[in-house]
C-alpha positions in Angstrom: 4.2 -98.2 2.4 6.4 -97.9 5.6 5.6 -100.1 8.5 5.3 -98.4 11.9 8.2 -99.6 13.2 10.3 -98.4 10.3 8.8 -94.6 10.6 10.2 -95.3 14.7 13.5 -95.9 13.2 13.8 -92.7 11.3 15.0 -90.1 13.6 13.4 -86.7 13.8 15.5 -83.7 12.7 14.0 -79.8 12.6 12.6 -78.9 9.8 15.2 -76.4 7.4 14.8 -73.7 4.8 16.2 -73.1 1.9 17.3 -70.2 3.0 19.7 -71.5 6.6 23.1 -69.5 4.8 21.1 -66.4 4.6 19.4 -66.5 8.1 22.9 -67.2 9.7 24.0 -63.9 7.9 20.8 -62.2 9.2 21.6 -63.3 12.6 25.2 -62.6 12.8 24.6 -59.1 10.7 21.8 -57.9 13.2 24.3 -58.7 16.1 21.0 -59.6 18.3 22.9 -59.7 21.7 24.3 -55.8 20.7 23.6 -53.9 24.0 21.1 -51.3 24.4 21.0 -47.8 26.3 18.0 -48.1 28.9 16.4 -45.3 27.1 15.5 -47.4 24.8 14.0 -50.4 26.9 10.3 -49.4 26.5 10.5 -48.6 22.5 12.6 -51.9 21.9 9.9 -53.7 23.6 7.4 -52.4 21.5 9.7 -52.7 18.6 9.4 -56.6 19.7 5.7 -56.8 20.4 3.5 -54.3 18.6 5.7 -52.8 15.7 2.9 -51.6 14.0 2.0 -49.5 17.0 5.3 -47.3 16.5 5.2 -43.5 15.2 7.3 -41.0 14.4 7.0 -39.7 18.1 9.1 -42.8 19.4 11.3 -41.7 17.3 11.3 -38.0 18.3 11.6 -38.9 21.5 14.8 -40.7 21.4 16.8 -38.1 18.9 15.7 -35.2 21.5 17.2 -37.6 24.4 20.6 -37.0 22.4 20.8 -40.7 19.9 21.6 -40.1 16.7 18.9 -41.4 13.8 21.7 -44.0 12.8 21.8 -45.6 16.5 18.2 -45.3 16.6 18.0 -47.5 13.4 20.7 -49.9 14.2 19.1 -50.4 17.3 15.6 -51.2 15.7 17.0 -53.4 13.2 18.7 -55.9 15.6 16.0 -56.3 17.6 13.5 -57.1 14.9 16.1 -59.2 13.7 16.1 -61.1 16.3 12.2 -61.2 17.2 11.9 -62.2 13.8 14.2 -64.6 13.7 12.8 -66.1 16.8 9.4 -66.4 15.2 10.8 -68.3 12.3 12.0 -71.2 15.0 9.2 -71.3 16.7 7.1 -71.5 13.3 9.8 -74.3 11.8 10.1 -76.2 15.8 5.9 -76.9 15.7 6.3 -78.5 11.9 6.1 -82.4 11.8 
């Protein structure tokens, strides 16, 4: 059994998956920091927040404001990426 002092001794380090190759790939493939048209700052938000709330009239609304499906996608997927990924730190920083 480990004395008190000894656990003291031992420094912390953050907790890390099994899967810290993949997530870096994840991160650097979802280019996060990619730029956004403002048209897009209130669906992006919910894309972030409340992704469950979004319908195929978010949608319809950016493709008739001239974005192609692809950027529409693209633009989805890095920022869910991201939120994601920002999750899964916060979930891994609060374990002992």
């Amino acid at each position: 059994m480990r004395s008190a002092a000894r656990c003291a001794e031992v420094p912390l380090v953050a907790p890390k998956t099994r899967y810290e190759d993949l997530l870096e790939r994840l991160a650097e493939a979802g280019r996060p920091e990619r730029a956004a048209p403002s048209d897009f700052e209130a669906y992006l938000d919910k894309v972030r927040r409340r992704a469950y709330t979004i319908t195929g009239g978010d949608i319809e609304r950016l493709t008739k404001a001239g974005y192609s499906e692809d950027v529409v996608f693209e633009l989805t997927v890095s920022v869910a990426v991201a939120s994601g990924l920002e999750r899964l730190e916060a979930g891994l920083g609060v374990l002992p």
